[in-house]
MIMARBA-507381 format. One record per residue (C-alpha): residue number from 1; residue in one letter; x, y negated, z. Coordinates in pm, 1 decimal. Example, Ala and Ser with C-alpha at 12.3 -4.5 7.8 and 13.67 -1.06 7.14 Angstrom:
<sites>
1/A/1230.0/450.0/780.0 $
2/S/1367.0/106.0/714.0 $
</sites>
This chain:
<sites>
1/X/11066.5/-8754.9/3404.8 $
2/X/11251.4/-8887.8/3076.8 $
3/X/11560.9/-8647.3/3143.9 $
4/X/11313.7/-8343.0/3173.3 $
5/X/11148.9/-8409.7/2817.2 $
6/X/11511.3/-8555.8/2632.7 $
7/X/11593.1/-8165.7/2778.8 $
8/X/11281.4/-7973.0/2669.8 $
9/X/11311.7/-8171.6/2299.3 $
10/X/11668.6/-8031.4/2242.4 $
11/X/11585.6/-7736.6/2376.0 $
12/X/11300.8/-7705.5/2092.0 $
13/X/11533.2/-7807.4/1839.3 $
14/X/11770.2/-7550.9/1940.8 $
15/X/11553.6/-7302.9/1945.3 $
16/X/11437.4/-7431.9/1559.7 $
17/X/11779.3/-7503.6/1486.5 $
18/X/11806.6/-7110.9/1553.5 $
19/X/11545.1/-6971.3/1380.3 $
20/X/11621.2/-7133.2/1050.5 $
21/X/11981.2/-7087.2/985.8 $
22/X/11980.3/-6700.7/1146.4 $
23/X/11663.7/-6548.3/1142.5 $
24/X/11829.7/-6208.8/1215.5 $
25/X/12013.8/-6332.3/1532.9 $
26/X/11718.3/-6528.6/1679.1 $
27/X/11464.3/-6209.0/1609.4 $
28/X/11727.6/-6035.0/1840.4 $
29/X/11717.3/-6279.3/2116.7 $
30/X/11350.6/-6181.1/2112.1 $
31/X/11379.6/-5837.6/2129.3 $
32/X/11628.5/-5850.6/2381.1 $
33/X/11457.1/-6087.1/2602.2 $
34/X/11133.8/-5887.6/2538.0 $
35/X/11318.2/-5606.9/2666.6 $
36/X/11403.8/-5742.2/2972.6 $
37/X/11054.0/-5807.5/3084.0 $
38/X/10930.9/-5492.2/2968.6 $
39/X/11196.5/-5344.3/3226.0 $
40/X/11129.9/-5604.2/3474.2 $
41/X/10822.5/-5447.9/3493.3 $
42/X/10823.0/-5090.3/3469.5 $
43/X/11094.6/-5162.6/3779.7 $
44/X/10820.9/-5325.9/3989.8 $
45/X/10549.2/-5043.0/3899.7 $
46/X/10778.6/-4799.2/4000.7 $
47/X/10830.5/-4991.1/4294.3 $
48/X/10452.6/-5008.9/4359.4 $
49/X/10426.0/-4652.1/4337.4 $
50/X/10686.9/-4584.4/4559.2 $
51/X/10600.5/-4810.2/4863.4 $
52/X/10198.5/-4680.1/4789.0 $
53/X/10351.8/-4310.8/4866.8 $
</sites>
């Protein structure tokens, strides 16, 4: 239990660390990961539509 919260708190400062020092790059990492869902999920609709066919 300690190890999973020592790991989620650097993982928030990282992610802080990040966004203050290089705006730019972390606004990328968004888009990029925002990407990936939106294709994630256009993949299963298509999917859907297929097997409903």
């Amino acid at each position: 239990m300690d190890t999973k919260k020592i790991v989620s708190g650097a993982l928030v400062i990282f992610v802080l660390y990040t966004i203050i020092t290089q705006p730019t790059k972390a606004a990328d990492m968004v888009q990029i990961g925002f990407q990936g869902i939106s294709d994630a999920a256009r993949g299963i609709g298509e999917f859907m539509t297929e097997l409903v066919r």
